[in-house]
KEZA-323915 format. One record per residue: x negated, y, z negated of N, C-alpha, C in turn; chain. Coordinates in Angstrom, 3 decimals. Layout:
((X, Y, Z), (X, Y, Z), (X, Y, Z), A)
...
This chain:
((55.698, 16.059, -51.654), (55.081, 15.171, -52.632), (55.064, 13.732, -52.145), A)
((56.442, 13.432, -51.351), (56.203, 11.822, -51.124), (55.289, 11.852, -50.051), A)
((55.205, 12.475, -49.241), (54.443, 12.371, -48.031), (52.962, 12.470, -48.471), A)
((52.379, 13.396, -49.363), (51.064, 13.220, -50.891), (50.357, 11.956, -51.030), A)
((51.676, 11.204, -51.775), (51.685, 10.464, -52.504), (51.284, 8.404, -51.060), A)
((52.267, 8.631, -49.955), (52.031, 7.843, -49.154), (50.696, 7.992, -48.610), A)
((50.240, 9.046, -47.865), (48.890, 9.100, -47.086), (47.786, 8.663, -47.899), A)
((47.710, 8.459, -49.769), (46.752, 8.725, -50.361), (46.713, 7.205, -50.530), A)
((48.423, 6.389, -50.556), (47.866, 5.012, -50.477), (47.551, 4.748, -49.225), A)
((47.959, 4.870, -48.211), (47.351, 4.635, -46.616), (45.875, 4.819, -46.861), A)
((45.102, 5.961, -47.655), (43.890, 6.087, -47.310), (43.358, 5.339, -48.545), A)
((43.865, 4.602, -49.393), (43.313, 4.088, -50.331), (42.621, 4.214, -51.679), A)
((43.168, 5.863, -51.716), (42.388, 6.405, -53.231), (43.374, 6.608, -53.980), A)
((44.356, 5.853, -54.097), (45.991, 5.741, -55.060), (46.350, 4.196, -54.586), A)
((46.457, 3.737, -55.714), (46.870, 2.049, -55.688), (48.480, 1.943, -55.900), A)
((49.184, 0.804, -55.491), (50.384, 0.413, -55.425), (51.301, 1.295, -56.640), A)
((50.684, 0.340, -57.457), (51.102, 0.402, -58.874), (51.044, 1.919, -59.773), A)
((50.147, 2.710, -59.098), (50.245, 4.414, -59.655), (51.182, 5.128, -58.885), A)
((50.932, 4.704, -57.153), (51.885, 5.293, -56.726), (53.311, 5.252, -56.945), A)
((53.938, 4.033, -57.356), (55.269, 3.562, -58.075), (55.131, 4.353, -59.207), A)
((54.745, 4.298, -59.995), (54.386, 5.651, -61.316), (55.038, 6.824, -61.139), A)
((54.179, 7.300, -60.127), (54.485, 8.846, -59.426), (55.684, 9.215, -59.142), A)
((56.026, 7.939, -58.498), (57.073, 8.130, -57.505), (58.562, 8.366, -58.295), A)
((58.537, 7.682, -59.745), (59.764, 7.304, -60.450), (59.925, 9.028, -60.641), A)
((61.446, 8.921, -60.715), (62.146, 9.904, -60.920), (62.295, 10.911, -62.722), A)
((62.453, 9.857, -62.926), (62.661, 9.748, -65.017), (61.570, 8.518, -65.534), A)
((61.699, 8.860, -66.854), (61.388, 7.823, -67.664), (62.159, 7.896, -68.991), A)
((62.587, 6.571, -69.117), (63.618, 5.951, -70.026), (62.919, 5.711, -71.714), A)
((63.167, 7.154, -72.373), (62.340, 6.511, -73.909), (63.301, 5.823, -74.551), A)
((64.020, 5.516, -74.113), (65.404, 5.233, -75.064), (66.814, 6.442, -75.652), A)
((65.667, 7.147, -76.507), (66.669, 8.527, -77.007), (66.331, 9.853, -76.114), A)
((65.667, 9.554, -75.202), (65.901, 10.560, -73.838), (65.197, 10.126, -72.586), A)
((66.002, 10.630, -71.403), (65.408, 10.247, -70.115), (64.763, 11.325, -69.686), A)
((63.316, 11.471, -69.153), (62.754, 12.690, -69.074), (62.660, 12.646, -67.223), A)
((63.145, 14.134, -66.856), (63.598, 14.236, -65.648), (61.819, 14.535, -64.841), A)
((61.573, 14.111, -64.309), (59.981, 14.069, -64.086), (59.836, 14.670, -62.422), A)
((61.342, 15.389, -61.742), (61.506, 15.522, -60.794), (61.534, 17.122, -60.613), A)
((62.285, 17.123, -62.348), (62.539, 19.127, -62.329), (61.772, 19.881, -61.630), A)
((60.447, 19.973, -61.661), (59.943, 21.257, -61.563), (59.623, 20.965, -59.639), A)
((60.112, 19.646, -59.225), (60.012, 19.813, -57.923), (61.556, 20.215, -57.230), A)
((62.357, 20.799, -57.893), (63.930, 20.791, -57.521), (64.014, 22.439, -58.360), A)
((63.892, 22.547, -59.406), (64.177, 24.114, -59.795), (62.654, 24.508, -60.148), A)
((61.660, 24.416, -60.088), (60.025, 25.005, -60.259), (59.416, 25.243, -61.240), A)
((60.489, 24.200, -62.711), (59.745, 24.756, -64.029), (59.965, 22.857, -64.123), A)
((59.254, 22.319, -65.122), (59.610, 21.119, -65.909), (60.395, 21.797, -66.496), A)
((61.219, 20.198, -67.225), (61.681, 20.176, -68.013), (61.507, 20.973, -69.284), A)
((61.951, 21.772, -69.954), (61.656, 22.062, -71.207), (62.689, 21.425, -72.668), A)
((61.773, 21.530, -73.429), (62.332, 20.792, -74.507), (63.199, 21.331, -75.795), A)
((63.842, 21.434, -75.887), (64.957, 21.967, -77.079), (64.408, 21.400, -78.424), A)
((64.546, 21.744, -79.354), (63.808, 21.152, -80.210), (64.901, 20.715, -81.380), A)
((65.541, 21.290, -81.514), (66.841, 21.619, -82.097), (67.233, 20.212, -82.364), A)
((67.991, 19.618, -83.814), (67.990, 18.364, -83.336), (67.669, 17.002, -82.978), A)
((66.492, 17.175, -82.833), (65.387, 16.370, -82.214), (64.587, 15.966, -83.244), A)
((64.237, 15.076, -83.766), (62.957, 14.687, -84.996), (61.545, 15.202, -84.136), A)
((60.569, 15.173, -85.446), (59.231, 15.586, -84.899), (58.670, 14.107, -84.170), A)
((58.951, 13.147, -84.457), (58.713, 11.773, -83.685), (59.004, 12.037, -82.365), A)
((60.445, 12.534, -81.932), (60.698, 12.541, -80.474), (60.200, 13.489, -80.229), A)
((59.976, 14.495, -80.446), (58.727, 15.714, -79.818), (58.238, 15.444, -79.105), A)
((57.190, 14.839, -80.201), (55.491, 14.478, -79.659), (55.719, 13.480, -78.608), A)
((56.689, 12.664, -78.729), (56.786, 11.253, -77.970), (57.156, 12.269, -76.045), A)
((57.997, 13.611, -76.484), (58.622, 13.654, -75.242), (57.198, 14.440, -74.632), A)
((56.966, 15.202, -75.562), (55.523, 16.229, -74.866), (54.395, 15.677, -74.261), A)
((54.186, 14.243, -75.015), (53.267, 13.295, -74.461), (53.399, 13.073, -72.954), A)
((54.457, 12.414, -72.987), (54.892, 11.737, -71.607), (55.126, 13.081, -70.601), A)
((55.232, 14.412, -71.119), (55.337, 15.351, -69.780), (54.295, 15.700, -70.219), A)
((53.323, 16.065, -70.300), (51.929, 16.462, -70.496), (50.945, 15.537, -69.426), A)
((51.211, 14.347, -69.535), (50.705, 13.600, -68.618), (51.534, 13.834, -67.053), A)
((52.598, 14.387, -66.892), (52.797, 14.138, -65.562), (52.747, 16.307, -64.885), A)
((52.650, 16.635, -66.463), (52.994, 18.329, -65.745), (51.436, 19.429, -66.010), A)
((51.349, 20.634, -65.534), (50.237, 21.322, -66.044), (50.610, 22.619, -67.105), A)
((51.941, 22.835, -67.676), (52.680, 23.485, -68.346), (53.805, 22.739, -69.424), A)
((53.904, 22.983, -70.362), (54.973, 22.012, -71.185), (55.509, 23.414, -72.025), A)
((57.033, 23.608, -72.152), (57.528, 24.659, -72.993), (58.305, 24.036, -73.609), A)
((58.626, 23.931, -75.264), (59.479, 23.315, -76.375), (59.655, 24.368, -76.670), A)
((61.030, 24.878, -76.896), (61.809, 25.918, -77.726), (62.495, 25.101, -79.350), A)
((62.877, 26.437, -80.221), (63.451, 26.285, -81.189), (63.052, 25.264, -81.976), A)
((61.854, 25.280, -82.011), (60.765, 24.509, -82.986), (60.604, 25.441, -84.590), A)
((61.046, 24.899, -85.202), (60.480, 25.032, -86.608), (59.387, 25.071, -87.236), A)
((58.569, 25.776, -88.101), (57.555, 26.518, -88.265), (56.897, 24.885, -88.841), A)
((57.494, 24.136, -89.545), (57.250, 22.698, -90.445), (57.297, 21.862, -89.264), A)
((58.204, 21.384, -88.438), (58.353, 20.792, -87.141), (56.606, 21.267, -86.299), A)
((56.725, 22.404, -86.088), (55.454, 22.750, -85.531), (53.956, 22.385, -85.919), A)
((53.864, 22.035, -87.191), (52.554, 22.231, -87.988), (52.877, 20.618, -87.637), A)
((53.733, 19.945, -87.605), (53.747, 18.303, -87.860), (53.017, 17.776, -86.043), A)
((53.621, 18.613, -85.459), (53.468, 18.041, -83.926), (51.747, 18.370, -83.467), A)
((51.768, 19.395, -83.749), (50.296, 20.521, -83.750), (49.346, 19.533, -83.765), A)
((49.758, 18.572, -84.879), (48.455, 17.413, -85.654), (48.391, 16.458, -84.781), A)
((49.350, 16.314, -84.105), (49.410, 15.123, -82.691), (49.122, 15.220, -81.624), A)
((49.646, 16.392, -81.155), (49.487, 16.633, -80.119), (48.274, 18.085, -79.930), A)
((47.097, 17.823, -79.549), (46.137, 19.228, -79.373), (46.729, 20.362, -78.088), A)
((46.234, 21.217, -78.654), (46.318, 22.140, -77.286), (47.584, 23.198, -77.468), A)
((48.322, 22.575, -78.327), (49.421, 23.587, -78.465), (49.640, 24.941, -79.311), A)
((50.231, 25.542, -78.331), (50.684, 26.883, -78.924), (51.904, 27.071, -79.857), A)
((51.446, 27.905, -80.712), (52.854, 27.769, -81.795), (53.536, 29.421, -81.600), A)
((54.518, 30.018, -81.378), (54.807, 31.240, -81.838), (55.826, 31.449, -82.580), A)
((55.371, 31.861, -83.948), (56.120, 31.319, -84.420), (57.671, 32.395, -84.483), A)
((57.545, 33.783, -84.094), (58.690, 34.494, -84.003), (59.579, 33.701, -83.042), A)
((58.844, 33.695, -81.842), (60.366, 33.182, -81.010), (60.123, 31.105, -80.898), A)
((59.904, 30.839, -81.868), (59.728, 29.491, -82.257), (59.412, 28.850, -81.323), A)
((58.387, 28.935, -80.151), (58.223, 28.039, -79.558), (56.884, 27.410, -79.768), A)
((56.936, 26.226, -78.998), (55.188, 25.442, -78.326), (55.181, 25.639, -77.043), A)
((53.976, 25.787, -76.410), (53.532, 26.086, -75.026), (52.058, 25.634, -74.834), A)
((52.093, 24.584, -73.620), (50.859, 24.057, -73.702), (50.563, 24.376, -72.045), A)
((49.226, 24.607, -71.262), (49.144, 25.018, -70.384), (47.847, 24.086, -70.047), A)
((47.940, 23.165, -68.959), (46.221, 22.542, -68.117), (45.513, 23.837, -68.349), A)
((43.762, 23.299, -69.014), (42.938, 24.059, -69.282), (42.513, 25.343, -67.834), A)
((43.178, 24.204, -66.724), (42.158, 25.084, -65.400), (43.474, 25.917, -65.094), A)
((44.371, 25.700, -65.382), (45.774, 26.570, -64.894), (45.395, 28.222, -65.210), A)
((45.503, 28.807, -64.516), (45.748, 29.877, -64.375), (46.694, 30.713, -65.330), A)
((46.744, 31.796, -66.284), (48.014, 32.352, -67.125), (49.140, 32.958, -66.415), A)
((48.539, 33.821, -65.489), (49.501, 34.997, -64.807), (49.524, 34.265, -63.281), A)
((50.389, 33.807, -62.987), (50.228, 33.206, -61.385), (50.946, 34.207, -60.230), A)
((51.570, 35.500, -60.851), (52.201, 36.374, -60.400), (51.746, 37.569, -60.226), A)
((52.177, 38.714, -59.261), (51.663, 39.794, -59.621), (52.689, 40.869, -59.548), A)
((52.849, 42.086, -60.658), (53.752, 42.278, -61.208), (54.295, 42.503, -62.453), A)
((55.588, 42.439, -63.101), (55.952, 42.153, -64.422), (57.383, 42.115, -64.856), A)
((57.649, 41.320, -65.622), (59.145, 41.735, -66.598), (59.130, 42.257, -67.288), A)
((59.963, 42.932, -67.757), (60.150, 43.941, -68.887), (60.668, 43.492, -69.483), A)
((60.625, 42.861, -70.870), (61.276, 42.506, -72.027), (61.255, 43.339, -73.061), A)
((62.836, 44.153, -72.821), (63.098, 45.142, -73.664), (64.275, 44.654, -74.718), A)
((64.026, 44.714, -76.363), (64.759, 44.657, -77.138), (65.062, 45.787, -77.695), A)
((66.535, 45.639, -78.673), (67.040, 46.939, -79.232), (66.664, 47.543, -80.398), A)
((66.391, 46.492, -81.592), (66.203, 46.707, -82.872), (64.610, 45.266, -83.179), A)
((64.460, 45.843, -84.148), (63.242, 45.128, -84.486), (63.792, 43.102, -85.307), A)
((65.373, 43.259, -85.419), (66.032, 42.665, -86.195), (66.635, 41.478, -84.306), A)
((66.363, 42.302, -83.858), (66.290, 41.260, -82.178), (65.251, 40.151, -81.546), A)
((64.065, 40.892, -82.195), (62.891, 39.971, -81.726), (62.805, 39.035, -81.473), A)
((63.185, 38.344, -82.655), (63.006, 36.753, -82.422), (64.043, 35.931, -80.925), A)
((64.945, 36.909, -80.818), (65.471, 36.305, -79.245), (64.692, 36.865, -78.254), A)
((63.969, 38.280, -78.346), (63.281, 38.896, -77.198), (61.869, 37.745, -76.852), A)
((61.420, 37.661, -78.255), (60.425, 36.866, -77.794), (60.482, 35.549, -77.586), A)
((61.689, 34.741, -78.008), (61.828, 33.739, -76.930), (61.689, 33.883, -75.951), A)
((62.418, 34.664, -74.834), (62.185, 35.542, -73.407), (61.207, 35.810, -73.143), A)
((60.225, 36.378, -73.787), (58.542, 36.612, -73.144), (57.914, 36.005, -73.299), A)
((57.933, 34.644, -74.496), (57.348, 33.675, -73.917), (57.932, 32.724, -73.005), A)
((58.823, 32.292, -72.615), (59.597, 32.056, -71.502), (58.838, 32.095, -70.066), A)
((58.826, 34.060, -70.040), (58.651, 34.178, -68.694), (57.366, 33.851, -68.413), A)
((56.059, 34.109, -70.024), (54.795, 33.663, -69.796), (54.792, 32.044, -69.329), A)
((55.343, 31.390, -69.668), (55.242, 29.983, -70.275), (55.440, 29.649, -67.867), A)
((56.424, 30.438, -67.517), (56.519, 30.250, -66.327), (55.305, 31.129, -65.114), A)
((54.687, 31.155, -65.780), (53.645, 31.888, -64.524), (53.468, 33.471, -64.854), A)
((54.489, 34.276, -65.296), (55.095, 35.600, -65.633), (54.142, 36.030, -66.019), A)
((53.492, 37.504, -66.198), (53.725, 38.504, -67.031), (54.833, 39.139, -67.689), A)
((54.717, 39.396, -68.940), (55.598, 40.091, -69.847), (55.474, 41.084, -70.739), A)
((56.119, 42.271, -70.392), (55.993, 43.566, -70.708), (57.092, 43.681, -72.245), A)
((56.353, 43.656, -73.305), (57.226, 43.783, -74.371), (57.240, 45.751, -74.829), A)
((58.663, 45.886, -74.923), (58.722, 47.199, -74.986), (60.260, 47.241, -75.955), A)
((59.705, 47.247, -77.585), (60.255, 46.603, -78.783), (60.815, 48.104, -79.529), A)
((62.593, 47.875, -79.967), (62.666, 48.794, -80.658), (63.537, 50.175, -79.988), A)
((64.300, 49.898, -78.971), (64.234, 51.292, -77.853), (66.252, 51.839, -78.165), A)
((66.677, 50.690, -79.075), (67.991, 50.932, -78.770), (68.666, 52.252, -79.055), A)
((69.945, 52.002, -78.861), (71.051, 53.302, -78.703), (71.155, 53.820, -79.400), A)
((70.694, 54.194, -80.952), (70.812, 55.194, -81.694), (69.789, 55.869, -81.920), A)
((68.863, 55.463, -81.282), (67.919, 56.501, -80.686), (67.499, 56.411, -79.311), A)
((68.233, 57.300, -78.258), (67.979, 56.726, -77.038), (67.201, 57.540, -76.604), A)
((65.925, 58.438, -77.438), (64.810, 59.250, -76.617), (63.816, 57.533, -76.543), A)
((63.904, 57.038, -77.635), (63.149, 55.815, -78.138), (62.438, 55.268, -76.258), A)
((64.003, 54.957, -75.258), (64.245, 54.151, -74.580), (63.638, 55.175, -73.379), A)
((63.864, 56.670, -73.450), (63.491, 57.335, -72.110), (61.744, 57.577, -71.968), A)
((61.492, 57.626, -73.151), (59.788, 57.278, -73.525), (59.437, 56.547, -72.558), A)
((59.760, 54.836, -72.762), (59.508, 53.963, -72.182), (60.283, 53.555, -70.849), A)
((60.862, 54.495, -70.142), (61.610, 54.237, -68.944), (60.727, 53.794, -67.874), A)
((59.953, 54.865, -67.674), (58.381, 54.354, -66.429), (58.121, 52.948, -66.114), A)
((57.691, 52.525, -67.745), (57.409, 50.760, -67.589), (58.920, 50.094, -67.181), A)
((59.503, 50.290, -67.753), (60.845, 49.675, -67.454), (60.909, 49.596, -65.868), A)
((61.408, 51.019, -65.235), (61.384, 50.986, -63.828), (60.598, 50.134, -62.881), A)
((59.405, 50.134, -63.525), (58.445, 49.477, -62.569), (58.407, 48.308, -62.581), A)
((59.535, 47.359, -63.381), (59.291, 45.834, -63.697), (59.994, 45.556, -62.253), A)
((60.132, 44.288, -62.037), (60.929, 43.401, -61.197), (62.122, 43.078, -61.845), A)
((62.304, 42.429, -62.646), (63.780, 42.212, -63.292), (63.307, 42.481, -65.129), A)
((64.695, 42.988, -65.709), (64.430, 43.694, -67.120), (65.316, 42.266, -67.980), A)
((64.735, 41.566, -68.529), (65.553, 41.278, -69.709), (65.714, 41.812, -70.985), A)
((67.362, 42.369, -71.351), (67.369, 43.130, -72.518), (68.406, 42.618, -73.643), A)
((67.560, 42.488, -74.620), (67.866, 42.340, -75.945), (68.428, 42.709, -76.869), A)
((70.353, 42.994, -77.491), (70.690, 43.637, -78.064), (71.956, 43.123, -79.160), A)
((71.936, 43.064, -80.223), (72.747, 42.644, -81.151), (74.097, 43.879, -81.312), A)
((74.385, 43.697, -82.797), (75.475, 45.094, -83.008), (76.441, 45.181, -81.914), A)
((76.330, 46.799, -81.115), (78.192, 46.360, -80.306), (76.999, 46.423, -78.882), A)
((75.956, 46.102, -78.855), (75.308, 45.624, -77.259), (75.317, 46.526, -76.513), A)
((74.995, 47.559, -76.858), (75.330, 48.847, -75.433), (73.724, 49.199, -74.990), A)
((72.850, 48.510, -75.231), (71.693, 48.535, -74.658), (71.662, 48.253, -72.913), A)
((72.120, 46.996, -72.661), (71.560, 47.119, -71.600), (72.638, 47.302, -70.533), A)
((73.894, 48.441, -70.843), (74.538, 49.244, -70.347), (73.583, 50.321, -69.704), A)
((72.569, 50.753, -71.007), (71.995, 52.194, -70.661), (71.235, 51.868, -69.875), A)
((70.048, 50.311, -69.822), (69.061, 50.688, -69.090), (69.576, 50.033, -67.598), A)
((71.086, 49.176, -67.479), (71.338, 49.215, -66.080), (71.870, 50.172, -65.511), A)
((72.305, 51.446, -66.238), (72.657, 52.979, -65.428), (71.210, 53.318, -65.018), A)
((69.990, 53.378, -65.308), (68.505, 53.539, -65.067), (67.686, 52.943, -64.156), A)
((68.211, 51.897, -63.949), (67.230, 50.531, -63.190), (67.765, 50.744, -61.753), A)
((66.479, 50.191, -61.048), (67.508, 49.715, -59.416), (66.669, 48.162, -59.337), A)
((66.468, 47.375, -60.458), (66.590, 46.366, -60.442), (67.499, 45.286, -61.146), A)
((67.195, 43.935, -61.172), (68.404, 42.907, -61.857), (68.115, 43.414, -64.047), A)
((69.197, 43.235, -63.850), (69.034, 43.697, -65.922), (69.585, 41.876, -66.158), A)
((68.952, 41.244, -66.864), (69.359, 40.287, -67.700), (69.786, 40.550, -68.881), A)
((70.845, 40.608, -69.696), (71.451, 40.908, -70.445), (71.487, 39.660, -71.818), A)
((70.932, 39.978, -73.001), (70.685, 38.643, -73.979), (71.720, 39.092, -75.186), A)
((72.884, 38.791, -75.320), (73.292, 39.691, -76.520), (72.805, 38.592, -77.983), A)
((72.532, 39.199, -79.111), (72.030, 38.516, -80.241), (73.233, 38.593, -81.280), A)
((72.827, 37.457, -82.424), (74.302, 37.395, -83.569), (73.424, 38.507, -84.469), A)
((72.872, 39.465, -84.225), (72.351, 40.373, -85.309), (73.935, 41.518, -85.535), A)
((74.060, 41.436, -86.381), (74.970, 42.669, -86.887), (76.163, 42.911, -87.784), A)
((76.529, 43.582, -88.290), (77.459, 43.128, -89.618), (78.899, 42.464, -88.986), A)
((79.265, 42.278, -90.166), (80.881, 41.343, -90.074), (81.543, 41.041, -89.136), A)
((81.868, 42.892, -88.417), (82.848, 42.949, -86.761), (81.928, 42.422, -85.854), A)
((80.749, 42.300, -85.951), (79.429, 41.764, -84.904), (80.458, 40.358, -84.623), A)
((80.811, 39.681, -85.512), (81.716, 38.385, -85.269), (80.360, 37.114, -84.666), A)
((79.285, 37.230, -85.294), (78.053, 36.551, -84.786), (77.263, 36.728, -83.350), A)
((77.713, 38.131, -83.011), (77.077, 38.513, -81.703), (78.141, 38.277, -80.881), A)
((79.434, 38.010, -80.740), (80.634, 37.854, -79.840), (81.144, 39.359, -79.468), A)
((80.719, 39.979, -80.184), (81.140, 41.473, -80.006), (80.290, 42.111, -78.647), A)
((78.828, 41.794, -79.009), (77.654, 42.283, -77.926), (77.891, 41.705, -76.810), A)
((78.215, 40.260, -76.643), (78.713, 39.540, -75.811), (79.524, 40.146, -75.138), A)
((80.974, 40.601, -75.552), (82.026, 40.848, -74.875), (81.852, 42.544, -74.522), A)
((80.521, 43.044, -75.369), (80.370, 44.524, -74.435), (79.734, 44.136, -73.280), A)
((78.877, 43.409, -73.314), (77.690, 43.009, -71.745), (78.683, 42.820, -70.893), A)
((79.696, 42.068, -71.239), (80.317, 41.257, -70.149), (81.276, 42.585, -69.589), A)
((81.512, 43.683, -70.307), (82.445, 44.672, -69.989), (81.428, 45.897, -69.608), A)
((80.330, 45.598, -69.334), (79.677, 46.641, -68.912), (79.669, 47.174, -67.605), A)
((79.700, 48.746, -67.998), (80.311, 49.357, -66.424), (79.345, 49.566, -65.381), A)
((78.055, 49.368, -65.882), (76.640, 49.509, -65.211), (76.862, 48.698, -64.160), A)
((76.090, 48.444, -63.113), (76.064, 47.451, -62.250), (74.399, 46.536, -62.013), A)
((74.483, 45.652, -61.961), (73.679, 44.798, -61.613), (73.050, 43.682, -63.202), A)
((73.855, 43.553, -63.396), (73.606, 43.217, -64.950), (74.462, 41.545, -64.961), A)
((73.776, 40.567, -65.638), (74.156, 38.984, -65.739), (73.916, 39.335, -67.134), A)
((74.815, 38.588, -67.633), (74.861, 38.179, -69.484), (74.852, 36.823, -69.612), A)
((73.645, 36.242, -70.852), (73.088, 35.070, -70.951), (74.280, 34.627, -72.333), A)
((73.918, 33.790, -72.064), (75.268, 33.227, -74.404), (74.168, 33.870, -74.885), A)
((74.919, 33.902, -76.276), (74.465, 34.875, -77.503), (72.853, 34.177, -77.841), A)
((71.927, 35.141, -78.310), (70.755, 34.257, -78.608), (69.877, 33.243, -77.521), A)
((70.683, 33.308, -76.563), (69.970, 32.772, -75.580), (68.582, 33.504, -74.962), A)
((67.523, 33.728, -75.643), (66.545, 34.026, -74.914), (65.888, 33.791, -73.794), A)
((65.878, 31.943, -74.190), (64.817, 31.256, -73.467), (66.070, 31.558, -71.818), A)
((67.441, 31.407, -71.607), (68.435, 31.450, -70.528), (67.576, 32.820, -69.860), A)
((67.529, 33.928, -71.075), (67.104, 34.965, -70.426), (65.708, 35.334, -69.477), A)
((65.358, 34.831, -70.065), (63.799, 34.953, -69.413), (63.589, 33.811, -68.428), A)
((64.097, 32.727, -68.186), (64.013, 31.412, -67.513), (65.098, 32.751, -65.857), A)
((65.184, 32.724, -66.220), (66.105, 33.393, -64.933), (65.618, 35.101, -64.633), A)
((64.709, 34.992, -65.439), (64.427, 36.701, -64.925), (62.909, 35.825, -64.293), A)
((62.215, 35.220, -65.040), (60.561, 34.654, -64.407), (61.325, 33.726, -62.401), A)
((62.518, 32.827, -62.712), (62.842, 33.062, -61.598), (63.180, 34.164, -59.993), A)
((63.526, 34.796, -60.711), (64.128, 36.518, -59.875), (62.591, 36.877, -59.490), A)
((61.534, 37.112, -60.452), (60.289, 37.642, -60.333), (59.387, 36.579, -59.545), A)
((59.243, 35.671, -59.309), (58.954, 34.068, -58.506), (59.159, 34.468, -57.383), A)
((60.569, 34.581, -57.238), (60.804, 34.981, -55.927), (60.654, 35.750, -54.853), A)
((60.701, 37.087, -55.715), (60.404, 38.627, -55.552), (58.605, 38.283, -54.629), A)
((57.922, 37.834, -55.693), (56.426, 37.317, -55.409), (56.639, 36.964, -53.830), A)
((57.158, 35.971, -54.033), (57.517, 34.958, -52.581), (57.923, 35.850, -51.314), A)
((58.792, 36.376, -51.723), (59.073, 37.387, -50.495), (57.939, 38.248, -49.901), A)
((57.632, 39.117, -50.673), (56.363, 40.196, -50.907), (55.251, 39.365, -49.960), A)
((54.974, 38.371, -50.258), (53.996, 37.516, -49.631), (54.289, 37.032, -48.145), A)
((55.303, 36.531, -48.313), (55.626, 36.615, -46.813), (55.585, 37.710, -45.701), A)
((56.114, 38.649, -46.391), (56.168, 39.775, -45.924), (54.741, 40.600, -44.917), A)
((53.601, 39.969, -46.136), (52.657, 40.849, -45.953), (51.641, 40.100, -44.600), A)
């Protein structure tokens, strides 16, 4: 990028003063510094938490990365939060199950990959973390294979859908209650299982600390466990794994 950014003032079609622009690292709104370097150091921008945050600083932060990125992802946006920003800012996507915004440059491309993740949840009472995760992995270049509903008390549910499963690149799986989902489908896989445990489930669930502490005790192999509810962790690291996978493949060929 710096080397971009120099030749274009050497040749004169970028002036002093833009190139200093470019060049800055952050920008200082006051109530946040926006890292304007991310997606040249880990390959996604910044994304925005929403959580917390007034609908003022939203728009204020989406603005300022909209202008410097061709993708913008805000999680844990509120359905009221959403409708407020929507009016400010055009172009955005609302979903509202896994609460995000996602805005994409008109000429950008959706699928920049070829391939898929499998975003498999357990119960229909999971979703809203699964689909944080698939939009996630979309929001990063990804395809995303939603395959909703498959868990352990009915595990023909899950052998139905094994085929797609197998054939993904990395599986992120979705499971509340005592989490023994993605036990089963890392005895199945010979790829990476991302593991999302959710606070879905009664009392002993202990807010999903239970699912948690099965993932983490799971005897399967090849399996990472994200914190509880962590979707967007989940899928941000499986669209990575699958990035890569790409990358190799390509070289390769």
């Amino acid at each position: 990028m710096l080397d971009s950014i120099l030749e274009q003032v050497r040749e004169g079609t970028l002036d002093i003063d833009d190139a200093k622009e470019r060049l800055k690292t952050y920008k200082d709104l006051g109530f946040a510094k926006l890292d304007f370097h991310r997606e040249e150091r880990q390959g996604y921008p910044e994304v925005v938490f929403g959580e917390g945050k007034t609908v003022y600083q939203i728009i204020e932060i989406i603005k300022v990365l909209k202008a410097r990125h061709r993708r913008i992802l805000a999680t844990r946006i509120s359905p009221e939060k959403a409708a407020a920003i929507q009016k400010e800012v055009e172009n955005l996507v609302y979903n509202e199950t896994a609460r995000t915004l996602f805005w994409k440059n008109a000429e950008e491309q959706t699928i920049l990959y070829q391939g898929y993740v499998a975003v498999v949840s357990a119960g229909t009472s999971d979703l809203r973390v699964a689909e944080e995760a698939a939009v996630t992995v979309e929001a990063m270049g990804c395809e995303a294979v939603r395959i909703c509903d498959v868990g352990v008390a009915g595990i023909h549910r899950l052998l139905d859908n094994l085929e797609i499963i197998r054939n993904a690149t990395v599986s992120v799986v979705v499971a509340g209650m005592e989490g023994a989902l993605p036990s089963a489908v890392g005895g199945l896989v010979s790829h990476p299982v991302i593991a999302v445990p959710t606070s879905v489930g009664y009392g002993a669930n202990f807010g999903g600390l239970s699912a948690l502490l099965s993932m983490i005790n799971s005897c399967a192999s090849g399996i990472s466990v994200v914190n509880i509810d962590n979707g967007f962790g989940g899928g941000y690291n499986a669209a990575l794994i699958h990035r890569m996978a790409n990358e190799k493949r390509g070289e390769q060929q």
